[in-house]
N, C-alpha and C positions, 0 to 999 in steps of 0.2 A: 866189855860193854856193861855200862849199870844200868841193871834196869827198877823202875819207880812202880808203885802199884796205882789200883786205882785212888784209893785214898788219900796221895798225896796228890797226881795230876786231876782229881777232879775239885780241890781249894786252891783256887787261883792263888789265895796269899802263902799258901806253900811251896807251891809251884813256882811263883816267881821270886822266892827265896834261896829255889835251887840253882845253879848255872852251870854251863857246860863249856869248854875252853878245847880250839882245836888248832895247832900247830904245824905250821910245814917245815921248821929246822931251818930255815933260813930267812925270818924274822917278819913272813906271815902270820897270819889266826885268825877266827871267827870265833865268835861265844853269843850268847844269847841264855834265856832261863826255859824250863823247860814248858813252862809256859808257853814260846815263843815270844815274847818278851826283848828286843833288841838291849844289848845289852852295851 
């Protein structure tokens, strides 16, 4: 797990520069910024 401090999730424009990508191996995913952000 990565974890972000507060200095990057409390600048939205950092925050939604970052994203996260998650996979089930048989050609689902979901991702978004950690903003919450749909991505």
């Amino acid at each position: 797990m990565i974890a972000f401090g507060r200095d990057i999730c409390n600048d939205l424009g950092s925050a939604e520069k970052r994203e996260w990508l998650v996979t089930n191996g048989i050609g689902g995913f979901a991702s978004g910024t950690i903003a919450g952000s749909l991505t």
